[in-house]
C-alpha positions as semicolon CSV with decimal commas, in nm:
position;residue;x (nm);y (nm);z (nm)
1;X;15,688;18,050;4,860
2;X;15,533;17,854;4,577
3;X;15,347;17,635;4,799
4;X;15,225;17,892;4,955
5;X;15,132;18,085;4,646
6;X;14,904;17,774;4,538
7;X;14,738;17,701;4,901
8;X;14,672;18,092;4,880
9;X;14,492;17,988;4,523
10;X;14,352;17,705;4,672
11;X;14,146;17,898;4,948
12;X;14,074;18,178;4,702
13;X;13,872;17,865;4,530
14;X;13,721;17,773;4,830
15;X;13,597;18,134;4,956
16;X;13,417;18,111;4,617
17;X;13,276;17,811;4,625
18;X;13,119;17,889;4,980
19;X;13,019;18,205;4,893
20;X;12,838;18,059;4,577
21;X;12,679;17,803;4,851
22;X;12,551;18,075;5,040
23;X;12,347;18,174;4,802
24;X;12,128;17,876;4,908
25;X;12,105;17,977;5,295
26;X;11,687;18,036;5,208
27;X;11,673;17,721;4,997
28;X;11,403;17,560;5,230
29;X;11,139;17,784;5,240
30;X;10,887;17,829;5,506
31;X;10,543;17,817;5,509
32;X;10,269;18,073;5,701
33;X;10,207;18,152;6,067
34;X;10,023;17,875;6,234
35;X;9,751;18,057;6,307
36;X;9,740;18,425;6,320
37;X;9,887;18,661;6,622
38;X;9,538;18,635;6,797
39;X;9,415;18,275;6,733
40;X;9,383;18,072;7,075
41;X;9,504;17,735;6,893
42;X;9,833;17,887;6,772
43;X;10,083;17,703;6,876
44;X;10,398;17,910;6,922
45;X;10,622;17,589;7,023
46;X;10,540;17,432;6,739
47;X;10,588;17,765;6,484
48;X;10,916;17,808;6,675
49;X;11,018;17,416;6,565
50;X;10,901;17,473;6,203
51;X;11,125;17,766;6,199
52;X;11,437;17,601;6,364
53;X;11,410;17,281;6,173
54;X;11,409;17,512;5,845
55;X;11,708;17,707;5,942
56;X;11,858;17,354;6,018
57;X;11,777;17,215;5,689
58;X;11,927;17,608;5,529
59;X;12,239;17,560;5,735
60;X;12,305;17,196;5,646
61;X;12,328;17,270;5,286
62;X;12,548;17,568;5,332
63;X;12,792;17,399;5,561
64;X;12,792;17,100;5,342
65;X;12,860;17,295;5,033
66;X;13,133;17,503;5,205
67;X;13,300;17,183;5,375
68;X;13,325;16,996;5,078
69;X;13,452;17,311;4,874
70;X;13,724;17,361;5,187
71;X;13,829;16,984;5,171
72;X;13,847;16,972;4,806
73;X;14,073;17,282;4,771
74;X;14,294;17,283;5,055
75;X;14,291;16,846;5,071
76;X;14,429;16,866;4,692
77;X;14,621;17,155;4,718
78;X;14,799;17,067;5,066
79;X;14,843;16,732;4,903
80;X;14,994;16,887;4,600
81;X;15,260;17,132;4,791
82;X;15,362;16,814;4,995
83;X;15,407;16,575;4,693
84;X;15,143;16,347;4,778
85;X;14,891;16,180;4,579
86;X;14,658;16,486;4,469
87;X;14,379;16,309;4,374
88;X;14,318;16,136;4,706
89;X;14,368;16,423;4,895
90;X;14,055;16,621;4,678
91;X;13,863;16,338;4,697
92;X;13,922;16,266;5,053
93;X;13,913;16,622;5,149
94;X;13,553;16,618;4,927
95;X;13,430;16,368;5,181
96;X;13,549;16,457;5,462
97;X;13,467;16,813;5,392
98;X;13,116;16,773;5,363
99;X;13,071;16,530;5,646
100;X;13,240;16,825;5,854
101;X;13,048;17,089;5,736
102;X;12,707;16,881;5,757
103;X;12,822;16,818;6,156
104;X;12,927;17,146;6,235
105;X;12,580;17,282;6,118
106;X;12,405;17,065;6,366
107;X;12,628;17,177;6,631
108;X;12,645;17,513;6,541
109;X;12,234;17,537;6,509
110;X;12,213;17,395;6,846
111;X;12,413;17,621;7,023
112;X;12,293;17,887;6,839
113;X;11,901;17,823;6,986
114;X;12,035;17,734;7,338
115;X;11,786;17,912;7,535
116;X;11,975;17,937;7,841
117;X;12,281;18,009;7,725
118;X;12,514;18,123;7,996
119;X;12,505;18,508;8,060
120;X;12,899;18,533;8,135
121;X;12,994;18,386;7,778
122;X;12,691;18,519;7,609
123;X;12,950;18,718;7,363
124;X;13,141;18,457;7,318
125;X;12,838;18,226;7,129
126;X;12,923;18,331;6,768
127;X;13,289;18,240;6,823
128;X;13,204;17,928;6,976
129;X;12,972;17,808;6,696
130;X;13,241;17,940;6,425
131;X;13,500;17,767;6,602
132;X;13,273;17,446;6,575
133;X;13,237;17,443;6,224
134;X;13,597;17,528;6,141
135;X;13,757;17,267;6,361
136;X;13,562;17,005;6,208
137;X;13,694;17,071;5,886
138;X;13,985;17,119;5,976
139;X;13,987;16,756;6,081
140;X;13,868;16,666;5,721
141;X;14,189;16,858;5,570
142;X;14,432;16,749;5,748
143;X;14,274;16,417;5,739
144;X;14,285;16,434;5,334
145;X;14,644;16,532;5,320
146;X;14,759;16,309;5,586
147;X;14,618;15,997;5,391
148;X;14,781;16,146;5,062
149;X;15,073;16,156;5,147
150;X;15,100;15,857;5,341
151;X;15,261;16,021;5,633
152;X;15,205;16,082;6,016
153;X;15,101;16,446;5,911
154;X;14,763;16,456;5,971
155;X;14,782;16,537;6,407
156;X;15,053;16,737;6,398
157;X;14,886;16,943;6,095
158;X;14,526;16,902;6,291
159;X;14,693;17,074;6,580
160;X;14,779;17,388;6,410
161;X;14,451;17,389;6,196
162;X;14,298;17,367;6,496
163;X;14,423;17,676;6,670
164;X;14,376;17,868;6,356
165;X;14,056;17,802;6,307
166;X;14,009;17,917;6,680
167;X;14,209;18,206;6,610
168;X;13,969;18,303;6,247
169;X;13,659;18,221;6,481
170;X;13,768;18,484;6,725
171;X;13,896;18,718;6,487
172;X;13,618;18,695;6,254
173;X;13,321;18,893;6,448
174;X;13,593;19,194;6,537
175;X;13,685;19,243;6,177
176;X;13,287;19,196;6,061
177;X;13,187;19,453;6,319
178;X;13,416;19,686;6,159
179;X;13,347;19,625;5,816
180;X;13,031;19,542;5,791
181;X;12,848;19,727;6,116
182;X;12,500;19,722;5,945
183;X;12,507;19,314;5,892
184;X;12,375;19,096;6,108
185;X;12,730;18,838;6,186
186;X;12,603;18,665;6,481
187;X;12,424;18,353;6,307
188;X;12,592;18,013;6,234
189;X;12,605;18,184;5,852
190;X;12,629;18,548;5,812
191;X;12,445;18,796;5,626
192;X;12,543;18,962;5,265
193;X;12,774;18,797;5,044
194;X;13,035;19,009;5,080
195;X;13,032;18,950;5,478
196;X;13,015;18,582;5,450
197;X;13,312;18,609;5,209
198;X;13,517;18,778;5,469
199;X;13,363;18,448;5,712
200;X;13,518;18,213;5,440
201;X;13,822;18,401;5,365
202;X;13,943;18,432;5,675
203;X;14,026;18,087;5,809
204;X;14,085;17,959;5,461
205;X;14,398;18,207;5,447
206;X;14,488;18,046;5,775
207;X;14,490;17,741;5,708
208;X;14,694;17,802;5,362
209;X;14,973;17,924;5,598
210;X;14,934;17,637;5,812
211;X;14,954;17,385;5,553
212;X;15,267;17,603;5,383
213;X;15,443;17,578;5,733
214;X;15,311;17,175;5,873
215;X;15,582;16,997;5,667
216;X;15,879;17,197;5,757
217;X;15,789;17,186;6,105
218;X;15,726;16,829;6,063
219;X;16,040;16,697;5,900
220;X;16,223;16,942;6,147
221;X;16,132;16,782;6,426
222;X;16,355;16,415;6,597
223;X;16,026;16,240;6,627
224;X;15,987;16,277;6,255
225;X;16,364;16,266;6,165
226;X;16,328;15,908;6,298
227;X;16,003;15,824;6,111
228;X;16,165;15,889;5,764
229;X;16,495;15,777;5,800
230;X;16,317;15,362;5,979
């Protein structure tokens, strides 16, 4: 119960931190129409790649900010709960993090202005580009924790990061429709603070309980009986 009290505390930190990146998601600012509505030498492909390459540039900061804030928190904290060595699992999980988070915006952003899109899975973009994001940094925290505590944790702990963070992207656009219907949820970084807290929140809460429940499951299991006891 206590180590789940401080991974709780942990991703209470990094919902906060995130949220605080947010704040940044209009950082890069654009600049006017090229050319007005009505000019023959507009160029609408290029407009259209000024604006993507901004929202790129938005998105990489956010995810960066929010990886590195997800890595810190949960790499220290996981490696705390599992007596490891703390400090390499924040500064692992710092690194890792924000490498994640700077690769899931890229991915996310492209599927995100996939023209063609498939039609049968149309609903299921947001999810997908969620997913994305929270798998890769997943892989950064169980990556942090694995190296700090110097044991074969980090794929059996990826595993069930991994199917959270599914499980958080899929859950995340039925709970946002609900609470906030007037918000637009559907982009690689929500809108209102309050709605991209709810984003943050709830995968962060998951993977507390995952962490809080990897190393029993791990030590519980023969392959791992007969890695501590050689």
């Amino acid at each position: 119960m206590r180590s789940l009290v401080i991974l709780l505390i942990a991703a209470a930190g990094a919902t906060a931190a995130g949220v605080a990146g947010s704040l940044l998601r209009d950082h890069y600012q654009g600049g006017g129409m090229v050319g007005s509505a009505t000019d023959p030498n507009r160029d609408d492909d290029a407009e259209a790649a000024v604006v993507r390459g901004r929202l790129l540039k938005n998105t990489l900061v956010v995810d960066t900010i929010l990886g590195a804030a997800m890595g810190l928190f949960l790499g220290a904290a996981g490696s705390m709960t599992a007596r490891g060595r703390t400090i390499v699992g924040a500064a692992t999980g710092l690194a890792a993090g924000a490498a994640a988070g700077a690769a899931g915006a890229y991915v996310g952003r492209a599927i995100a202005d996939l023209v063609r899109f498939p039609a049968s899975v149309a609903a299921a973009r947001t999810p997908i580009v969620h997913a994305c994001l929270w798998i890769l940094i997943a892989a950064s925290v169980a990556l942090s924790i694995g190296l700090a505590t110097r044991r074969r944790l980090a794929t059996p702990l990826f595993g069930r990061l991994a199917l959270y963070s599914i499980v958080a992207a899929a859950a995340y656009p039925a709970v946002a429709a609900i609470a906030f219907p007037f918000l637009n949820s559907d982009q690689p970084i929500p809108e209102g603070l309050a709605n991209t807290g709810l984003w943050i929140a709830i995968p962060a809460i998951l993977f507390a309980v995952a962490i809080a429940q990897a190393p029993r499951a791990f030590i519980s299991s023969p392959a791992a009986q007969r890695i501590v006891s050689s």
